[in-house]
C-alpha positions as CSV (number, residue, x, y, z in Angstrom):
1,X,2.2,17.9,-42.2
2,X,0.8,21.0,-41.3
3,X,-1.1,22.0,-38.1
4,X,-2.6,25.0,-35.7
5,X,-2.8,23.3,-32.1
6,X,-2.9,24.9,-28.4
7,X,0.5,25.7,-26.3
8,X,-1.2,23.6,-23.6
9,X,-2.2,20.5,-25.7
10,X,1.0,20.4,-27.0
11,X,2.8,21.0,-23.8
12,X,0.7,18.5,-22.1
13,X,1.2,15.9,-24.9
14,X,4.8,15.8,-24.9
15,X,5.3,16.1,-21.1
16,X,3.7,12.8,-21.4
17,X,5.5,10.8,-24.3
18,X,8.6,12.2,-22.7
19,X,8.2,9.9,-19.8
20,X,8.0,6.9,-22.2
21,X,11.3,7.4,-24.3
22,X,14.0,5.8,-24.1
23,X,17.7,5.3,-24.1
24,X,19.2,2.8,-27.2
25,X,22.3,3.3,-28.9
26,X,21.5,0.2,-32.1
27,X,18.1,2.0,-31.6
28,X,18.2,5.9,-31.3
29,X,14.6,6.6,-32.6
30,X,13.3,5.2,-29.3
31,X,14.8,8.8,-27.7
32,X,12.2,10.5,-30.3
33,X,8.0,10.7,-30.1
34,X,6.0,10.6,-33.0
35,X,4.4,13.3,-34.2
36,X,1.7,12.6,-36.6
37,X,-1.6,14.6,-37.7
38,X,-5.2,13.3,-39.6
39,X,-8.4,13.8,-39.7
40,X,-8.6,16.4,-36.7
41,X,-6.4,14.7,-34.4
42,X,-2.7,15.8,-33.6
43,X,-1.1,12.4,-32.0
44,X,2.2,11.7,-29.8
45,X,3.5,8.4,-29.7
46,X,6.3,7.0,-27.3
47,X,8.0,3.7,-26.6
48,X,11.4,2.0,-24.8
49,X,10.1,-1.4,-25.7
50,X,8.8,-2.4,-22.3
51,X,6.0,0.3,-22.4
52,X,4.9,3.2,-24.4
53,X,1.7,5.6,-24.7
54,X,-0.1,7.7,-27.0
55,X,-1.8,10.7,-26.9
56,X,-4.5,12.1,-28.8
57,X,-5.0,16.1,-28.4
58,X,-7.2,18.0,-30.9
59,X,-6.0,20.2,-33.4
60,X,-6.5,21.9,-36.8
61,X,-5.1,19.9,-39.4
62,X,-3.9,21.6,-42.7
63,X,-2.1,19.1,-44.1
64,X,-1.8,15.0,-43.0
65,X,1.8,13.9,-42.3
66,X,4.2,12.3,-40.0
67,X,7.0,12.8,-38.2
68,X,9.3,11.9,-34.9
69,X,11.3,14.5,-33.1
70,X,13.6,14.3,-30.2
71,X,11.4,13.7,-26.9
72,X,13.7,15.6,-24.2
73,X,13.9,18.8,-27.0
74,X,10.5,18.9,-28.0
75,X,9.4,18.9,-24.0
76,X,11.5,21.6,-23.4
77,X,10.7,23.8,-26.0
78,X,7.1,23.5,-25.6
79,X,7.7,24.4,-21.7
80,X,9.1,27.4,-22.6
81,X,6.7,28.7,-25.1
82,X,4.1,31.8,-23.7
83,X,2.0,32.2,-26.9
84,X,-1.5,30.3,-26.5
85,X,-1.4,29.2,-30.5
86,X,1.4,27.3,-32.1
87,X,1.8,26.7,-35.7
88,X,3.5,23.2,-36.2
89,X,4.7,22.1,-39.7
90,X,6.9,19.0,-41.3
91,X,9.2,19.6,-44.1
92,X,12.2,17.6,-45.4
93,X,12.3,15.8,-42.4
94,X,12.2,18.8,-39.9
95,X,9.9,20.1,-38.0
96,X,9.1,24.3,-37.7
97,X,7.3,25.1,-34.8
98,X,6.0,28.9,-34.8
99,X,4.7,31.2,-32.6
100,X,3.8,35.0,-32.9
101,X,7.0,35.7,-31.5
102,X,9.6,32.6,-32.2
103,X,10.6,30.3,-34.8
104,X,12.2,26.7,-34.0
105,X,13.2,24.1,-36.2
106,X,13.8,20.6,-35.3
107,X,15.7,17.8,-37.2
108,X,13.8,14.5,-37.1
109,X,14.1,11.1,-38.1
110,X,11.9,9.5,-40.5
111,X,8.8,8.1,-39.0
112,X,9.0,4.6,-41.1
113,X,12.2,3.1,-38.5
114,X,9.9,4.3,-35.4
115,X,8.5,0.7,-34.0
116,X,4.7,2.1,-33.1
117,X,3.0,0.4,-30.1
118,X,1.8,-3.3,-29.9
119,X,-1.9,-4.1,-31.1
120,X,-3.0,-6.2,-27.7
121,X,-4.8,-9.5,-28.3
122,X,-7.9,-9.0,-26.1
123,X,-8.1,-12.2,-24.2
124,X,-9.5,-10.3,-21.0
125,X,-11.2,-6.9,-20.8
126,X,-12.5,-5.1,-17.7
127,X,-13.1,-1.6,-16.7
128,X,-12.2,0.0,-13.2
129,X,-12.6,3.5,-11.9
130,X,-9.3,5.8,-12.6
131,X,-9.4,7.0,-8.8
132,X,-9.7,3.6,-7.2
133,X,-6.9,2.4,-9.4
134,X,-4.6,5.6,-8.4
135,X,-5.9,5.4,-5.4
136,X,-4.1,1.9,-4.9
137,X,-1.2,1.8,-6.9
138,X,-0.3,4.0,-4.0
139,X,-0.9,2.3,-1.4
140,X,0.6,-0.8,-2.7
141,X,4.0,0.7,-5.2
142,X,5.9,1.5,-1.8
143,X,6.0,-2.3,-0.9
144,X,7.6,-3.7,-4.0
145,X,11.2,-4.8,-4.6
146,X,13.3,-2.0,-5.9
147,X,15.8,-4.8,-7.6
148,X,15.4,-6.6,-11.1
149,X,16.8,-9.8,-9.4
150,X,13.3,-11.4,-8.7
151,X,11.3,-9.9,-11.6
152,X,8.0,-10.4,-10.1
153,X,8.9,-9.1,-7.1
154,X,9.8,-5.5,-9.0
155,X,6.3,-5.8,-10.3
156,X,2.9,-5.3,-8.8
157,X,0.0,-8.7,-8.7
158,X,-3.2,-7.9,-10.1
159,X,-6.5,-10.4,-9.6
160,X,-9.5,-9.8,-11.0
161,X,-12.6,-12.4,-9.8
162,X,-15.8,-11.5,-10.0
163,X,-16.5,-7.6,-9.3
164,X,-13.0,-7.2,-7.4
165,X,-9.8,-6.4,-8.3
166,X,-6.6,-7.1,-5.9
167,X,-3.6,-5.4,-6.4
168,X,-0.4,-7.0,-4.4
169,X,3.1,-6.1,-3.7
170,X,6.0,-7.2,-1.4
171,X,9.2,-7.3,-1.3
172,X,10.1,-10.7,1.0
173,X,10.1,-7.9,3.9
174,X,6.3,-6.8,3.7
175,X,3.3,-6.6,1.9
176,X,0.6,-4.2,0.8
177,X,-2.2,-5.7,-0.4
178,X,-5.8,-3.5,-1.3
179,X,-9.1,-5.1,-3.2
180,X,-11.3,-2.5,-5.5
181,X,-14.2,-2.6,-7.4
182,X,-14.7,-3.5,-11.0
183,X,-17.6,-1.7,-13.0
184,X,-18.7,-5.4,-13.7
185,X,-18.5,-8.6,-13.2
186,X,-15.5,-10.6,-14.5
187,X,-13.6,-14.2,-15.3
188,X,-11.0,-14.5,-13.3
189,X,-7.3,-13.4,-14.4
190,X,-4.2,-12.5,-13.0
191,X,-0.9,-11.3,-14.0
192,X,1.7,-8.8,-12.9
193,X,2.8,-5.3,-13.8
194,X,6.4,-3.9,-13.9
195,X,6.7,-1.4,-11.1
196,X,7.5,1.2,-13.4
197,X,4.1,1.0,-15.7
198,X,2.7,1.2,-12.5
199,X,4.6,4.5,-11.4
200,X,3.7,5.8,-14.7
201,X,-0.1,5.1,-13.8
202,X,0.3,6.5,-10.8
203,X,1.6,9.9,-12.2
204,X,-1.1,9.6,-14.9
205,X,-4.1,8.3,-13.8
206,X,-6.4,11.6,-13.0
207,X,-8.2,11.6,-9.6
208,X,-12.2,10.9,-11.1
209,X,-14.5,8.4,-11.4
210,X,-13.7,8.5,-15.2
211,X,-13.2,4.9,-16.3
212,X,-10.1,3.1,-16.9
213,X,-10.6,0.1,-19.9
214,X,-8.1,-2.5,-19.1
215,X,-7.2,-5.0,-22.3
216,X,-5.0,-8.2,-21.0
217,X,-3.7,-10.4,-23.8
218,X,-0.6,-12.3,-25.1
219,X,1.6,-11.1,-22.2
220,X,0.6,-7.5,-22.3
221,X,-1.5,-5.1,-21.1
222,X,-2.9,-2.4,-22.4
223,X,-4.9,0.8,-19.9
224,X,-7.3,3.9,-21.9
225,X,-8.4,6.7,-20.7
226,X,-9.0,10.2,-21.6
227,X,-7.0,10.6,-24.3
228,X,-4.4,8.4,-23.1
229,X,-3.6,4.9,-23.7
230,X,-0.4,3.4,-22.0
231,X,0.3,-0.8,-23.5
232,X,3.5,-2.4,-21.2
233,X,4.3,-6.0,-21.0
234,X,3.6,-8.1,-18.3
235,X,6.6,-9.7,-16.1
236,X,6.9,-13.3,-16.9
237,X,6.9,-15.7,-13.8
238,X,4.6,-16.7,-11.1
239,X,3.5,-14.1,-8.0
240,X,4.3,-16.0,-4.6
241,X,1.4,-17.4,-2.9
242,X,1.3,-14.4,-0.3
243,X,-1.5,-14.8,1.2
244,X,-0.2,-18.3,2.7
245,X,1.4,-15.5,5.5
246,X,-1.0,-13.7,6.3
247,X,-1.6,-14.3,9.7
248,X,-5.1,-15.2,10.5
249,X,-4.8,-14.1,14.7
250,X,-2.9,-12.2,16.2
251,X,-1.4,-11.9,20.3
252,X,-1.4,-8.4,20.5
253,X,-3.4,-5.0,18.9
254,X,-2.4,-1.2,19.2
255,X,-4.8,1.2,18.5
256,X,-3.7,5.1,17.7
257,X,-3.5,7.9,16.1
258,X,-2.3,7.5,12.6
259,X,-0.2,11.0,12.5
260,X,0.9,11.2,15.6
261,X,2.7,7.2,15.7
262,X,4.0,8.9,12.1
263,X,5.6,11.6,13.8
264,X,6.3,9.6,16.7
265,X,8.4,7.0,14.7
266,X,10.3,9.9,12.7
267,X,11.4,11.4,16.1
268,X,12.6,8.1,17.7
269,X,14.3,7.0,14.4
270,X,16.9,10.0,14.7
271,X,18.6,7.3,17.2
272,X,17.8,4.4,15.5
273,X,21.2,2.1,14.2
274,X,22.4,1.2,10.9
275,X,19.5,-1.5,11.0
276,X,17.0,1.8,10.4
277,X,15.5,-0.3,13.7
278,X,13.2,1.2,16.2
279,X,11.0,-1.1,18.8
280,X,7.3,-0.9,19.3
281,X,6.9,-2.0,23.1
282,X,3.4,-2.4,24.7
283,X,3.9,-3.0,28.8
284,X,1.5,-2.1,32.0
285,X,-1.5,-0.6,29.4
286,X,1.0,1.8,28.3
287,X,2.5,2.0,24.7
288,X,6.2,3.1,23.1
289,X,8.2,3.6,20.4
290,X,12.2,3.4,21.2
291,X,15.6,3.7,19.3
292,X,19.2,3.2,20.3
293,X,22.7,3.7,18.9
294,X,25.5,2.4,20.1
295,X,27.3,6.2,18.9
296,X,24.6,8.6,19.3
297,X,22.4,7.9,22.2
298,X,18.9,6.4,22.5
299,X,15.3,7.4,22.4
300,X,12.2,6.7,24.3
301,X,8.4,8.3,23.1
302,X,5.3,7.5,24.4
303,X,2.2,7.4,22.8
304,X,-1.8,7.8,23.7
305,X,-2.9,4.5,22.6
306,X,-5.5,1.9,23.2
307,X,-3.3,-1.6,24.3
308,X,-5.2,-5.3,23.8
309,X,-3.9,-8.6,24.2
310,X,-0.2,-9.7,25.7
311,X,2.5,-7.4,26.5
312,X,5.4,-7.1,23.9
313,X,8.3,-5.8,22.3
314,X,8.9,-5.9,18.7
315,X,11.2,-4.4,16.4
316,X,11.0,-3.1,13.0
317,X,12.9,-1.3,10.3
318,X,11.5,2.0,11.0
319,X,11.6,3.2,6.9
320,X,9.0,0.1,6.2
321,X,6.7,0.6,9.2
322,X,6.3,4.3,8.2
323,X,5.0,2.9,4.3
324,X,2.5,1.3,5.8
325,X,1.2,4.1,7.8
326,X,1.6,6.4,5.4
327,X,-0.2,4.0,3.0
328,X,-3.2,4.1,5.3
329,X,-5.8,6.5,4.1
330,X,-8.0,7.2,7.6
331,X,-7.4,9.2,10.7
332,X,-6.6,5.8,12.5
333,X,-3.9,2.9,12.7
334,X,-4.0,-0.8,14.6
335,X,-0.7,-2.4,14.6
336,X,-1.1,-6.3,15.6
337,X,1.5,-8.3,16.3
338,X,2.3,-12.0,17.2
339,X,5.8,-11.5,18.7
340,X,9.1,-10.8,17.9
341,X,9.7,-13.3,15.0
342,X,6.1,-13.4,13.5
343,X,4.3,-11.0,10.8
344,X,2.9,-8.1,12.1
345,X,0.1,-6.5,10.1
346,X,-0.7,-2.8,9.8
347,X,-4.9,-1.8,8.8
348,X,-7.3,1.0,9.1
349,X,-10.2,-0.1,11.4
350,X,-12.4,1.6,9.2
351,X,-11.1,0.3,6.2
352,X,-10.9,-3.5,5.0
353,X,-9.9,-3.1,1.4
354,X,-6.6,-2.1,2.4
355,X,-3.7,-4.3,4.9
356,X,0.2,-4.6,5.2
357,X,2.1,-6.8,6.4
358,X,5.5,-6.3,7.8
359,X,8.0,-9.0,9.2
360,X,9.8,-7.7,12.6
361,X,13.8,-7.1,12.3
362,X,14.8,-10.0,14.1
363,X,13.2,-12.4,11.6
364,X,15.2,-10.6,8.3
């Protein structure tokens, strides 16, 4: 293999596939990408066995050929190279990478023990616009369980029905839940997403209206775009029927500014106790956010904000309430409530697409 290829391609490439490698002692390829070259496209291939991408950059090919080289190694060097041109070229199982003013050479492994990606059986196929999809991994990720012990709870719910996709995640504590349009209508399907295929979207996805093609088949999943095309398996299990607590009316609605309850929140919670609680009182039209620890003192803040409905006091862990506001994308927030022991939910009035829910402390 022999090839002429841009520092930025190349860079860009294995910055990428680095993300995807993984750790395996009976397995130690999976630490390498592949590094192959035909026709006029250079490719770089990378997989722990739960997910893996590839990506196709352009480049002048002199000679076909394949290869895999240490991921971490390979990123690094190509970070640290100035020269706009790099020579690239397979021999004897390493790799010599030259510039105008270096000269690396790489041992590799041979390319016939790396396990290339999954072909995914296309038993559904939609397309979806890469900034929606960003957009709501987002707002959603922050709500899902950080532990493996409930699978599907690590993972992220994804429904598509008719032009709409919804994309779910909670934890047991709260829930983030946003809808987005599909480029066309659909059959229904659902499954779920590991949480980190999704962080790995979210990193990846670029901010356009380019379109994402989605392929769902035989427990996996497979997302292209650009040049990219990221396959992951799907969690096995059933995603709880959330919706089933969603409150449909609520005693009580806040209305205020979305930054300054952010800030608000962050102030009181320097008091807050080993609970990470803070309470969100509403009494006489007027509206609070307060904090006390039994060693440090206590905290009291009010707020400009619109009061409806009963008077109340509710308390919440402070770390989850400020997800939800920072998940909101508009200028303004309205926090309902049903007391003490019942879900709260968390919206932008001028946004339906997107709501979170978040159970008070008392109730955890």
């Amino acid at each position: 293999m022999k090839i002429v290829c841009t520092r930025n391609n190349l860079r860009d490439a294995f910055q990428l596939a680095e993300r995807f490698t993984g750790k395996n002692f009976t397995l130690p390829v999976l630490a390498n990408i592949f590094f192959s070259a035909e026709g006029n496209e250079v490719r770089c291939v990378a997989t722990n066995l739960e997910m893996g991408v590839e990506v196709s950059i352009p480049g002048k090919v002199l000679k076909a050929g394949a290869i895999t080289v240490p991921g971490r190694v390979m990123n690094t060097l190509m970070q640290s190279i100035d020269e706009e041109t790099v020579v690239i070229e397979e021999k004897d199982a390493a790799l010599a990478i030259k510039t105008d003013s270096s000269n690396f050479v790489l041992q590799g492994i041979d390319p016939k023990d790396f396990p290339m990606l999954p072909k995914v059986k296309k038993d559904h196929e939609f397309s979806v616009s890469a900034a929606d999809l960003k957009k709501a991994f987002g707002q959603v990720l922050p709500a899902s369980a950080t532990s493996e012990f409930k699978p599907e709870l690590a993972g992220i719910f994804l429904g598509c029905r008719g032009r709409t996709m919804t994309l779910a995640a909670t934890d047991s504590f709260r829930l983030a839940e946003k809808t987005i349009p599909l480029s066309s209508a659909n059959e229904a399907v659902s499954f779920i997403l590991p949480g980190r295929t999704c962080q790995e979207l979210l990193r990846t996805l670029p901010e356009s209206d380019e379109k994402v093609l989605v392929h769902e088949g035989e427990h996996q999943v497979r997302f292209d775009f650009s040049n990219i095309r990221i396959v992951s398996r799907l969690v096995d299990g059933t995603y709880p029927d959330y919706a089933a607590i969603i409150p449909k009316e609520f005693a009580a609605h806040l209305s205020v500014g979305r930054d300054e309850l952010i800030r608000k929140v962050k102030a009181a919670s320097v008091l807050s106790s080993k609970l990470n609680d803070i309470a969100v009182v509403s009494a006489n039209g007027e509206f609070f956010v307060e904090a006390a620890n039994a060693e440090l003192g206590k905290s009291r803040i009010q707020l400009s904000a619109k009061t409806k409905g009963k008077e109340s006091r509710v308390s919440f862990n402070f770390r989850y309430l400020l997800d939800g506001l920072e998940a909101l994308l508009g200028e303004e927030a309205i926090l309902s409530i049903n007391g003490d022991s019942a879900p709260a939910m968390i919206r932008d009035p001028n946004d339906s697409s997107f709501r979170y829910v978040l159970m008070p402390i008392r109730s955890v």
